[in-house]
N, C-alpha and C positions, 0 to 999 in steps of 0.2 A: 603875111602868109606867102608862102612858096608858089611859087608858078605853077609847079606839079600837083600839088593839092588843090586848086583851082581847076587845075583844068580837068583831075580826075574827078571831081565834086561835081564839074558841070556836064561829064559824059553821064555818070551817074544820076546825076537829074535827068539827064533825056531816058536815059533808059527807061528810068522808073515812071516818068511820063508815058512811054509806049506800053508798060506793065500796065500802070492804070487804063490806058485805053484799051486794052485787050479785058480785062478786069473787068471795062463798062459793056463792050460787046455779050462780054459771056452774059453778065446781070438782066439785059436787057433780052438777049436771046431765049438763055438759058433754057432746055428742055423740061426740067424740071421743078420745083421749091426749092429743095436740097443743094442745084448747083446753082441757084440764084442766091442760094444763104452765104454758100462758101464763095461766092465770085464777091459779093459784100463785104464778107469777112477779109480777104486780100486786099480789095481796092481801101480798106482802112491800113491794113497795115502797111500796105504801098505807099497809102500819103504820110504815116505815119514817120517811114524811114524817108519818105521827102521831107519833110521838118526836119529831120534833125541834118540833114545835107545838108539842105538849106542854111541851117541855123550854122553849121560848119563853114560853109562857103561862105555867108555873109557876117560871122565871130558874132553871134548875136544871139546871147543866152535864153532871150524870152522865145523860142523857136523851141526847146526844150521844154519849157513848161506846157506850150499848148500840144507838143507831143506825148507829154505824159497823160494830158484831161485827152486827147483821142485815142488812147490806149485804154484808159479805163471805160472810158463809153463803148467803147466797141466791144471790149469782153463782155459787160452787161449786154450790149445789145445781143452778139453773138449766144449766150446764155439763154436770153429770152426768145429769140429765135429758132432755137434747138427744141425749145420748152415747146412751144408754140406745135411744133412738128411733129415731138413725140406724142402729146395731150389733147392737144385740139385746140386748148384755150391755155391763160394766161392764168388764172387768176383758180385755184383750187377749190 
């Protein structure tokens, strides 16, 4: 792998590291439910496009698969969260 794609793969990881921590702030702070849901919903997909960095930066395919199983839990989770907000409860 190229020097350039290394080293932009690893500014890329920092960034998305200071995304996640801003991500964790907000979750933690957050004023309300709403931006605590969507500050959750980010810091998945934040780690999510870090996996696949990752899995770019280090040519290592199984970094893909566990980005695709935290893509789908998070939509679920995300879903049931929404649910949760609109309804009251989970469960009909």
């Amino acid at each position: 792998m190229s020097g350039v794609v290394q080293a932009a793969a690893d500014i890329a990881l920092a960034l998305l590291a200071l995304a996640m921590l801003l991500c964790l702030v907000r979750l933690l702070r957050g004023p309300a439910l709403a931006d605590r849901i969507l500050a959750l919903d980010t810091l998945y997909i934040n780690a999510l496009a870090g996996l696949v960095v990752a899995g770019i930066r280090l040519a290592e395919p199984s970094f893909f698969d566990a980005a695709l199983v935290i893509g789908m839990l998070g939509f679920v989770g995300t879903v049931a969260f929404a649910k949760y907000l609109l309804r009251g409860d989970l469960i009909e």
